[in-house]
N, CA, C and O of each residue as an XYZ file, in Angstrom:
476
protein
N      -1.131     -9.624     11.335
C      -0.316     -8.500     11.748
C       0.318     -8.846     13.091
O      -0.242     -9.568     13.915
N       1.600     -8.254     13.278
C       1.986     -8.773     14.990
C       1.448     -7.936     15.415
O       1.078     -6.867     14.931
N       1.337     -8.488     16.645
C       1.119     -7.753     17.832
C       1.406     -6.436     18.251
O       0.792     -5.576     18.882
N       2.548     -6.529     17.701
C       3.295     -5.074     18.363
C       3.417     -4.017     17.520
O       4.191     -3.067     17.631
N       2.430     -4.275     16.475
C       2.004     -3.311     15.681
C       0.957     -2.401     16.175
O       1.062     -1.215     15.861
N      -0.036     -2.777     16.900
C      -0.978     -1.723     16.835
C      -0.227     -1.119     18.515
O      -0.878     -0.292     19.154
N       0.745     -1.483     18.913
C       1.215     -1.027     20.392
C       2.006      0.236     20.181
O       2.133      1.310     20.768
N       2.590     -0.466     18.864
C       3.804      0.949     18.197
C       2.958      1.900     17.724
O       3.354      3.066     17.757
N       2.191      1.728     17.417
C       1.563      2.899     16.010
C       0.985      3.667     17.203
O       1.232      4.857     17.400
N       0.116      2.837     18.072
C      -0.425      3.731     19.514
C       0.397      4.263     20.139
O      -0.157      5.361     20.206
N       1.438      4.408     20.753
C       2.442      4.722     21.816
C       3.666      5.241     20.750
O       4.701      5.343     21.409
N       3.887      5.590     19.378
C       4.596      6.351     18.203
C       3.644      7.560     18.143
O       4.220      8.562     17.718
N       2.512      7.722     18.411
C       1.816      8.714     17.934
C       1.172      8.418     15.827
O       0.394      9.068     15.129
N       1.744      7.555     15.632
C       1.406      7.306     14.296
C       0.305      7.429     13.451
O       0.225      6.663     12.490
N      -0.559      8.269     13.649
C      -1.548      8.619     13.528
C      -2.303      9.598     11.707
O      -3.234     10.395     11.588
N      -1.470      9.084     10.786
C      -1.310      9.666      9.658
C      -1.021      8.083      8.786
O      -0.645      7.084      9.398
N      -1.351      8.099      6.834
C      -1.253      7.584      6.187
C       0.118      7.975      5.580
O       0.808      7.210      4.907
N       0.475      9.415      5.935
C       2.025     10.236      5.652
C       3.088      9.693      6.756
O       4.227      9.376      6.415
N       2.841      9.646      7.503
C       3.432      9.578      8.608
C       4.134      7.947      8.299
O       5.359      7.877      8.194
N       3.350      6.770      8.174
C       3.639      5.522      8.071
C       4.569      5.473      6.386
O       5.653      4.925      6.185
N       3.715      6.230      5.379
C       4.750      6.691      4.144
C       6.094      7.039      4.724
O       6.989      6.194      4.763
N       6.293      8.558      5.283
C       7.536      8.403      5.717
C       8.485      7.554      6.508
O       9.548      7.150      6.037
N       8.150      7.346      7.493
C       8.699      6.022      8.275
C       9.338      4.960      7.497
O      10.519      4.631      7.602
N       8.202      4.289      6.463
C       9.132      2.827      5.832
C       9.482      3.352      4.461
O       9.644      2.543      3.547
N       9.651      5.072      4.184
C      10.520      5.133      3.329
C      11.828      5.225      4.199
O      12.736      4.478      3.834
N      12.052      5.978      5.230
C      12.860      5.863      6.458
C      14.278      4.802      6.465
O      15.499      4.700      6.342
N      12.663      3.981      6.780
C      13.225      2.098      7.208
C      13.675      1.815      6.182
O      14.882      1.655      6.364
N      13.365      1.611      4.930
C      13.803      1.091      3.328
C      15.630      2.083      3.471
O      16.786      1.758      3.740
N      15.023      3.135      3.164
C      16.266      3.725      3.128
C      16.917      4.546      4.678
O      16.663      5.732      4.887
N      17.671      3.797      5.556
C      18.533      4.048      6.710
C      19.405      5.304      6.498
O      19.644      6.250      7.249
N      19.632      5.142      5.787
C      21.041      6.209      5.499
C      20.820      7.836      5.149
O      21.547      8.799      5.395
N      19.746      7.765      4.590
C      19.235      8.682      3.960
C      18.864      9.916      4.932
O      18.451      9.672      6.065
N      18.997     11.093      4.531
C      18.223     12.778      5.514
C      17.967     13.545      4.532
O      18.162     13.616      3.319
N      17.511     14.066      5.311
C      17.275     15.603      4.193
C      16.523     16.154      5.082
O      16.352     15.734      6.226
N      15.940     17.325      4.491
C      14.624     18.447      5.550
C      14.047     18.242      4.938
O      14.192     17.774      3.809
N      12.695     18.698      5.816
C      11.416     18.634      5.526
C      10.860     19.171      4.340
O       9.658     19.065      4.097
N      11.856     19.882      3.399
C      10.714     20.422      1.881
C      11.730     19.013      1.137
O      11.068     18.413      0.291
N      12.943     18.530      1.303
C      13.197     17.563      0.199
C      12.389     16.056      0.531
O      12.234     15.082     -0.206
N      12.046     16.240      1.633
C      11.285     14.910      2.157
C       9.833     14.871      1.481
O       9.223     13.946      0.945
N       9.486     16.282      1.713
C       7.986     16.626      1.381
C       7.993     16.318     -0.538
O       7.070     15.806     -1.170
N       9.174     16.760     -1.038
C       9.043     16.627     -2.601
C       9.186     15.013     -2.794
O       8.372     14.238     -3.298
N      10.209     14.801     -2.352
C      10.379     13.497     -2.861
C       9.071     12.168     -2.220
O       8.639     11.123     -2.705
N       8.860     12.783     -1.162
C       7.442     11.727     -0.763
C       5.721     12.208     -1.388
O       4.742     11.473     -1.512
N       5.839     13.577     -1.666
C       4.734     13.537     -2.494
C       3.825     13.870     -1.124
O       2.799     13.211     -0.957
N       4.251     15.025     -0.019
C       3.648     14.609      0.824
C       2.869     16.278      0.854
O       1.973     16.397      1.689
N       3.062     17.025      0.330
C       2.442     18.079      0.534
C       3.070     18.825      0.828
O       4.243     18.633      0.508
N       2.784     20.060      1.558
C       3.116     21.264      1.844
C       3.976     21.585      3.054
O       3.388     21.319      4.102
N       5.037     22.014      3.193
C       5.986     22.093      4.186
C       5.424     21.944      5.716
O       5.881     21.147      6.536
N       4.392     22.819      5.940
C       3.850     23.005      7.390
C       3.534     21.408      7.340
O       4.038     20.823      8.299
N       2.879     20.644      6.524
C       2.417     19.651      6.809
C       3.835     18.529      7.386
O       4.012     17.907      8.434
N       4.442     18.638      6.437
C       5.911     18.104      6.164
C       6.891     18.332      7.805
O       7.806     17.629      8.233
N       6.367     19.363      8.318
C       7.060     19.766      9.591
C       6.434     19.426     10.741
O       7.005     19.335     11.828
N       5.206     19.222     10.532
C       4.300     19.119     11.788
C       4.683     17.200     12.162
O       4.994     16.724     13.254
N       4.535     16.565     11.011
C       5.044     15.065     10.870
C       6.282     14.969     11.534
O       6.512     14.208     12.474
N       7.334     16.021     10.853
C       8.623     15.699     11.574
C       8.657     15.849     12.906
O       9.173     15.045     13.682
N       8.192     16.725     13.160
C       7.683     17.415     14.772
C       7.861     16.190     15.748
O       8.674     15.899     16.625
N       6.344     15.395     15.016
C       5.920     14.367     15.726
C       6.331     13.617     15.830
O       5.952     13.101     16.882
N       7.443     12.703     15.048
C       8.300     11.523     14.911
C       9.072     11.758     15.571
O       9.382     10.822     16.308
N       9.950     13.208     15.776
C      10.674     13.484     16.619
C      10.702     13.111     17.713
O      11.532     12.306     18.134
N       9.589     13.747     18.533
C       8.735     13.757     19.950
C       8.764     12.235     20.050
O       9.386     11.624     20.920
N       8.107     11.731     19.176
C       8.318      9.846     19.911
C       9.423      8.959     19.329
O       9.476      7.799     18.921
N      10.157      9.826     19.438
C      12.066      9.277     19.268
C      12.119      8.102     17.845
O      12.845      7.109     17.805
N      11.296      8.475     16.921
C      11.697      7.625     15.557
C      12.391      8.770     14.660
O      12.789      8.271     13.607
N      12.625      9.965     14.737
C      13.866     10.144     13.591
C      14.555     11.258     14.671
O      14.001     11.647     15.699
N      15.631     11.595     14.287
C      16.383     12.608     14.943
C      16.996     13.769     13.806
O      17.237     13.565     12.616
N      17.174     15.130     14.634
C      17.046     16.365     13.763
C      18.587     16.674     13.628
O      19.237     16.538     14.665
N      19.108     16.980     12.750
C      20.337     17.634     12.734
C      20.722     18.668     12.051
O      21.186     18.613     10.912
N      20.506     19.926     12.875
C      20.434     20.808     12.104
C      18.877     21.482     11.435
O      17.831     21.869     11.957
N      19.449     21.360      9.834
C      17.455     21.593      9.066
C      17.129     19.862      8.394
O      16.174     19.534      7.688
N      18.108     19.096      8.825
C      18.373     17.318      8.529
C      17.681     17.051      9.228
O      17.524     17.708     10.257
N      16.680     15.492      8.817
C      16.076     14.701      9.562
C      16.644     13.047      9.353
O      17.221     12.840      8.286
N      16.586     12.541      9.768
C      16.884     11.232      9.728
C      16.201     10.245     10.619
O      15.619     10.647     11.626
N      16.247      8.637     10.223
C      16.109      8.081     11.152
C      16.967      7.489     12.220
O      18.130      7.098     12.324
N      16.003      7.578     12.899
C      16.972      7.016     14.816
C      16.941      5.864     14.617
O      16.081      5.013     14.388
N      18.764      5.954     14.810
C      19.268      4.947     14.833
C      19.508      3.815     16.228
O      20.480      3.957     16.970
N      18.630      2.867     16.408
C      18.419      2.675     17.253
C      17.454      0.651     17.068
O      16.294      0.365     16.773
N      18.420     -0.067     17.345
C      17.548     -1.578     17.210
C      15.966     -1.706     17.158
O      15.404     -1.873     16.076
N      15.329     -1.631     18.231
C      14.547     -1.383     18.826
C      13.418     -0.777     17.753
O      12.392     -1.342     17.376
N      13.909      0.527     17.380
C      13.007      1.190     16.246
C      13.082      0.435     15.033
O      12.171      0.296     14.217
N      14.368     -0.098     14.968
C      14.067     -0.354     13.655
C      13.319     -1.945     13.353
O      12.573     -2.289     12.437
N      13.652     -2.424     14.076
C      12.657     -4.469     14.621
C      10.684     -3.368     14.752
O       9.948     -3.927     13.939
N      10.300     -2.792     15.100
C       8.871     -2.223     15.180
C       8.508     -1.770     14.027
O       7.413     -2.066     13.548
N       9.800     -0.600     13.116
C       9.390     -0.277     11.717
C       9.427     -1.967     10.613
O       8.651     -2.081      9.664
N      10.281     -2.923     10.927
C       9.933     -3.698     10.139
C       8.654     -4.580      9.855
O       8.131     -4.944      8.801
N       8.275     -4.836     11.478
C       7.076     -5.310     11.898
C       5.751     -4.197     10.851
O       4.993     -4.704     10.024
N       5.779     -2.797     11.156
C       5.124     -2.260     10.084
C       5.248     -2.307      8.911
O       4.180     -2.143      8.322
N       6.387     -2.515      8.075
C       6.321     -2.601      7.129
C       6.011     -4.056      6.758
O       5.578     -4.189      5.614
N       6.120     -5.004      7.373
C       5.839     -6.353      7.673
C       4.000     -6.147      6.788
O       3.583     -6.394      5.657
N       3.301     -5.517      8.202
C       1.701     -5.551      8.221
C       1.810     -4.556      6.741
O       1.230     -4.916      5.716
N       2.581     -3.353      6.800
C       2.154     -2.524      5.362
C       2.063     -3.563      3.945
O       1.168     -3.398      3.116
N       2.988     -4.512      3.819
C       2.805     -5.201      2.729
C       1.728     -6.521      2.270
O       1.480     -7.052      1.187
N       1.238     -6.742      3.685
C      -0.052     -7.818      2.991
C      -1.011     -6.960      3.379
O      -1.242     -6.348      4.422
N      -1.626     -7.057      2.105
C      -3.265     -6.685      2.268
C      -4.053     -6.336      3.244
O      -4.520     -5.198      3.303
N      -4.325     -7.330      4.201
C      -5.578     -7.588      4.727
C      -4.652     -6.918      5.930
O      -5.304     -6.005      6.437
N      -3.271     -7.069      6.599
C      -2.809     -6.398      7.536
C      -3.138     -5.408      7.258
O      -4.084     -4.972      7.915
N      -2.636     -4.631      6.301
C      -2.618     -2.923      5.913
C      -3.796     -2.239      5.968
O      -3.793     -1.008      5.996
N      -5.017     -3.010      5.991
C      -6.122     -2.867      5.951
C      -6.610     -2.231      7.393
O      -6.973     -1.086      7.664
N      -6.487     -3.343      8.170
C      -6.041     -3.319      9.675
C      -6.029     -2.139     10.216
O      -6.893     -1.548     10.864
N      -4.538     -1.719      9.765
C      -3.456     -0.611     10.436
C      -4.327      0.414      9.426
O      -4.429      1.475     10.043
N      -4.782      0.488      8.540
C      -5.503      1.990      7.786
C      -6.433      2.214      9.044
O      -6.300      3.050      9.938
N      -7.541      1.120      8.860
C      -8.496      0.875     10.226
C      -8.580      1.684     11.447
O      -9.370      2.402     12.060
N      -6.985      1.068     11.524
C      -6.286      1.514     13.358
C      -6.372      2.897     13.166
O      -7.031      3.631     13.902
N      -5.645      3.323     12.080
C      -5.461      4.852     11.821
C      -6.599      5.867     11.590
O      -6.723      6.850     12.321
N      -7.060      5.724     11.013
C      -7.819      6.734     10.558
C      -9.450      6.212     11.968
O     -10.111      6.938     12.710
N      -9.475      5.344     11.832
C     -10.595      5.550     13.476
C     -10.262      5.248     14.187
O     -10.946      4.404     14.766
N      -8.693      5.704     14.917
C      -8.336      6.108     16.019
C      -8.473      4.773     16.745
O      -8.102      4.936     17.908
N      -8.910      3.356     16.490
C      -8.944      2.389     17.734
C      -8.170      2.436     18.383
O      -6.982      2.443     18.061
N      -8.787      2.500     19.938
C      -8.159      2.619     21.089
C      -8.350      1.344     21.866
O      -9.477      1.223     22.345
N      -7.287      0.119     22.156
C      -7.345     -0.916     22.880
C      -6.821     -0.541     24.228
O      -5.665     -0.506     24.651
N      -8.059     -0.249     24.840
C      -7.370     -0.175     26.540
C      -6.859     -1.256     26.882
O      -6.523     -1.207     28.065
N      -6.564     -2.548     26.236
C      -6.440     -3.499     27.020
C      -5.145     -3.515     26.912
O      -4.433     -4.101     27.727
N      -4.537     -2.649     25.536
C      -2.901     -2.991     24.753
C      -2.443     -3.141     26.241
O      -3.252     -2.829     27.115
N      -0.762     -3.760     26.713
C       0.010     -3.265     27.389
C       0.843     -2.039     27.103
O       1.938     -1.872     27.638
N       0.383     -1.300     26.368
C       1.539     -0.059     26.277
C       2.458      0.543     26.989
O       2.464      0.968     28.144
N       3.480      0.518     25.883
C       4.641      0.567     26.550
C       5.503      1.799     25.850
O       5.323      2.006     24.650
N       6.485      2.658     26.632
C       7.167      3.495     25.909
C       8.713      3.336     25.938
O       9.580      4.209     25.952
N       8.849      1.581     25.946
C      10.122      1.283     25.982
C      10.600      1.335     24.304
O      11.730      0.989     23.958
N       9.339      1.922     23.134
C       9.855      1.299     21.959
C      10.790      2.444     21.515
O      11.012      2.571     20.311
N      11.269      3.161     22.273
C      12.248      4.167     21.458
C      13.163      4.068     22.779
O      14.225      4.687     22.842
């Protein structure tokens, strides 16, 4: 996995198995918006509040931007070189493994350099 995977996911707030779903459906598809109930249907993600609280949060750490009841992703280099890097680790195995790891028990590397230049 690179490096700057577990820096993003820490300092993104990324903290969901939905959350990383949405994102590199996001990244896959650039172009794409909608709100939070066509996001929620088409990702299979549950229930609107849930669907909103995600957007909320992606918001807040500058990976999609709102327009309107539209969400999209931020368009922006930077985000999108970190979402590939995730989707990078999402597709082999033993990375994804990793980043579930990272996620769901919260590892916290005090040592990361974290940084909030990624948005």
């Amino acid at each position: 996995m690179n490096e700057l995977v577990p820096i993003f996911v820490h300092s993104s707030h990324i903290d969901s198995v939905q959350k990383i779903f949405l994102l590199l459906f996001l990244f896959q598809h650039p172009d794409v918006k909608g709100t939070c109930q066509e996001f929620g249907a088409r990702l299979y993600l549950g229930n609107t509040a849930l669907v909103e609280k995600i957007m909320a949060d992606l918001q807040q750490a500058g990976l999609i931007d709102q327009f309107g009841d539209d969400y999209k992703l931020h368009d922006e280099p930077q985000v999108r070189v970190c979402l590939g890097y995730l989707a990078e680790a999402f597709a082999d195995p033993l990375a994804r493994q990793q980043l579930l790891e990272l996620i769901n028990h919260k590892i916290v590397h005090s040592d990361l350099p974290y940084s909030s230049t990624f948005h």
